[in-house]
N, C-alpha and C positions, 0 to 999 in steps of 0.2 A: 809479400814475398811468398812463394809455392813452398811447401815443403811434403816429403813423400809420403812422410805417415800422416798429412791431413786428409781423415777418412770419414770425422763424423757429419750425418747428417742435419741439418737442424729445419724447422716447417715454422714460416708465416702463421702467430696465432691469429691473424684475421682474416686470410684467406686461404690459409693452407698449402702456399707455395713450399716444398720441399729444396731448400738448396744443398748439394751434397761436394763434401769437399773433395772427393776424391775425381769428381766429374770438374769442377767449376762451372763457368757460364761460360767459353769461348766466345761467343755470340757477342758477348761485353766485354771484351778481354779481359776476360777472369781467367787465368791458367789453371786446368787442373790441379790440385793439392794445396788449393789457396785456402787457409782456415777462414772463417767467417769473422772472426776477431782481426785479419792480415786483409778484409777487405777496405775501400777508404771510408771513412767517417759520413761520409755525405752519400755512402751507396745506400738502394731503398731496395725494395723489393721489385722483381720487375713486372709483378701482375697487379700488386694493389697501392706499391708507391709507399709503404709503412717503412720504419726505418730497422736496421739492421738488430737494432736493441728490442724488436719486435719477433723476436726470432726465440724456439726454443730447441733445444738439441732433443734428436727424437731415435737414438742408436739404440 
């Protein structure tokens, strides 16, 4: 579920993919303002496929 103040960033510690919550991923339908913990369980990352828990906040 999007919410307005999701703003932090967080970056793929294996490949360095930045996902930022204030952008989302559209492309995946990820709505803008979607926190990274409000994504689904089974989302990976979309460059190296590591799982969400792979992830570290980088604001």
């Amino acid at each position: 579920m999007p919410y307005a103040d999701a703003t932090s960033s967080h970056m793929c510690l294996t490949c360095g993919f930045i996902y930022d919550e204030a952008t989302g991923l559209p492309g995946q339908g990820i709505a803008p303002g979607t926190a990274l913990s409000d994504l689904p369980v089974d989302w990976v990352c979309p460059d190296c496929g590591q799982p969400r828990d792979s992830f570290e906040t980088v604001d």
